[in-house]
PAZAPA-4460 file (N, C-alpha, C; in steps of 0.05 Angstrom, whole numbers, plus 32768, in hexadecimal, padded with zeros to 4 digits):
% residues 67
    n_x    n_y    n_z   ca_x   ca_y   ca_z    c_x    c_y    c_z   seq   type   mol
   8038   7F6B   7FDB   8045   7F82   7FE6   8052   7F7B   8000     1      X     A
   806A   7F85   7FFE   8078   7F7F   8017   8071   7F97   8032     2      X     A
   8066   7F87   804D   8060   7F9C   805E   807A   7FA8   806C     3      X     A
   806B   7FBB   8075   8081   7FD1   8088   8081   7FC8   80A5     4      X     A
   808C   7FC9   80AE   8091   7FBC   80C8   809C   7FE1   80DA     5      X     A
   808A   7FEC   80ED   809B   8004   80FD   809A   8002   8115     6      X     A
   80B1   800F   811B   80B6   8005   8132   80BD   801E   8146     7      X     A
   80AC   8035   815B   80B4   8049   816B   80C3   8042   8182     8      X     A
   80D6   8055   817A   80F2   8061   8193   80F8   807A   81A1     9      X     A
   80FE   8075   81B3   8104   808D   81C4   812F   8093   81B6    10      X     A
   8118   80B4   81B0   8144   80B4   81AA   8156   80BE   81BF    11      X     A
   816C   80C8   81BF   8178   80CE   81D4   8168   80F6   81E5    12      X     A
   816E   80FC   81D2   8162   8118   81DD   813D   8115   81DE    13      X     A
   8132   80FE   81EE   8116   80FC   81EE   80FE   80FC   81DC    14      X     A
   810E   8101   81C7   80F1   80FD   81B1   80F2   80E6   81AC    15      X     A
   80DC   80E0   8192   80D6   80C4   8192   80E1   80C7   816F    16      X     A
   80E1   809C   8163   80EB   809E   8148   80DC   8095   8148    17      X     A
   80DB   8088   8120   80CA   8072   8117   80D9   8065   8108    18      X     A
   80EC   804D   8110   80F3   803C   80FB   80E1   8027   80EC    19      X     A
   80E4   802D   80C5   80DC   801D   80B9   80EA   800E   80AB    20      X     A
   80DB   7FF5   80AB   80ED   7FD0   8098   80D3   7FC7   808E    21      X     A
   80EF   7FC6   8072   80D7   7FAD   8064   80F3   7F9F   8057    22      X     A
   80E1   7F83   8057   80F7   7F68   804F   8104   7F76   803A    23      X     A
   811C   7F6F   8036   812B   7F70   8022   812E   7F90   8019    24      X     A
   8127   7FA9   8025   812F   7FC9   8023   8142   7FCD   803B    25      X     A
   8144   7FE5   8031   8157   7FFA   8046   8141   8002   805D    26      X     A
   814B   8000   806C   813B   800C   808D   8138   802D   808D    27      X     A
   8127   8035   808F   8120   804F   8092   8116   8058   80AD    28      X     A
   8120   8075   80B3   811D   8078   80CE   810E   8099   80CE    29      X     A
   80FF   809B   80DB   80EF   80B1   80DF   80F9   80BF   80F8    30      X     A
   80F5   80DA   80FC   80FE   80DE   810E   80F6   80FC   811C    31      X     A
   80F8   8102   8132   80F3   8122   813E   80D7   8123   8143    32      X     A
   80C7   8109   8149   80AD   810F   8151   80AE   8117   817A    33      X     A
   809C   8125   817B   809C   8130   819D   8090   8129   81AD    34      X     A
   8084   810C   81AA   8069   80FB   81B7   806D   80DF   81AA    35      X     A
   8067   80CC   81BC   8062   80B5   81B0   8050   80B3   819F    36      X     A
   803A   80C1   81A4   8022   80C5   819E   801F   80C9   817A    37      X     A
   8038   80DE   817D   803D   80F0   815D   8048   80D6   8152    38      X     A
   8053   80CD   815D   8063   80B4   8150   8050   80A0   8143    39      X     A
   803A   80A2   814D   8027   8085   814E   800F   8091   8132    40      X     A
   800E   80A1   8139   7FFA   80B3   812E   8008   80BB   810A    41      X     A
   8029   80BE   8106   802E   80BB   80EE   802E   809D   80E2    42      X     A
   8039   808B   80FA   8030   806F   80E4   8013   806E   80DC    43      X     A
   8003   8075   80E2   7FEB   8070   80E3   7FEA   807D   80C8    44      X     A
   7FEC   808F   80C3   7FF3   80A5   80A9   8000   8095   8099    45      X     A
   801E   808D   809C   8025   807F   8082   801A   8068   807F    46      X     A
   800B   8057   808E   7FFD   8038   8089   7FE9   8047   8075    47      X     A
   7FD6   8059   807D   7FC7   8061   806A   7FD9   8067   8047    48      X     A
   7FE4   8075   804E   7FF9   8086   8035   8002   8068   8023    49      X     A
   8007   8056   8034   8013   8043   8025   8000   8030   801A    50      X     A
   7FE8   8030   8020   7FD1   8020   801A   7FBE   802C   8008    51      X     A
   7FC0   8046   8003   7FB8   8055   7FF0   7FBC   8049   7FD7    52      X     A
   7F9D   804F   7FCD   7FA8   8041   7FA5   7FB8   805B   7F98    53      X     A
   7FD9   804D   7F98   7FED   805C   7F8B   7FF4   804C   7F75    54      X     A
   7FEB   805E   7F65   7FFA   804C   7F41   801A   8048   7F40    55      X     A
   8028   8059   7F55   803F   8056   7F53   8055   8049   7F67    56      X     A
   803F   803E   7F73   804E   8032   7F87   8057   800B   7F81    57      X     A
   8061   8002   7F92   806C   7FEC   7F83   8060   7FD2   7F88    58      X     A
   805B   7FC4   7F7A   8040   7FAF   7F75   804E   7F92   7F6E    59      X     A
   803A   7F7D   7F7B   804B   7F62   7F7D   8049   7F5A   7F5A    60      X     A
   8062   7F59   7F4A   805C   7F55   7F36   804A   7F31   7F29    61      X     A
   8043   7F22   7F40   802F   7F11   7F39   8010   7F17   7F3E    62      X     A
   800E   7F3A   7F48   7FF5   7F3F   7F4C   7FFC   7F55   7F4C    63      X     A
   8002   7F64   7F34   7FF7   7F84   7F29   7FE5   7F90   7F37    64      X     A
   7FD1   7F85   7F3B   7FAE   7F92   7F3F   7FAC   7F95   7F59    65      X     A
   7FB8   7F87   7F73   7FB2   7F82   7F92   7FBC   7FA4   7F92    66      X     A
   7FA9   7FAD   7FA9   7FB2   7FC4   7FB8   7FB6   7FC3   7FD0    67      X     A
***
């Protein structure tokens, strides 16, 4: 599984983002959180979300089984 790499920003009107990368995808950007805090506190959420046993999520095809 390829990891997520995020990365929090301050945007121009003071809130904070969350840009996400993973090798070889499109960059995804989160955004309109009101605290760094909020910011830190949803990766923490999607590391879980993404580590979750999901049948449908996408799996190294030389290891089906790894979660």
């Amino acid at each position: 599984m390829v990891q997520t790499v995020y990365q929090v920003f301050v945007q121009q009107d003071g809130s904070y983002g969350v840009v996400l990368s993973q090798l070889g995808k499109t960059i995804r950007t989160a955004t309109g959180f009101a605290a760094a805090a909020d910011a830190h506190a949803w990766i923490e959420q999607d590391t879980r979300l993404e580590n979750a046993d999901n049948p449908f999520r996408e799996r190294d095809p030389a290891n089906p089984q790894a979660h």
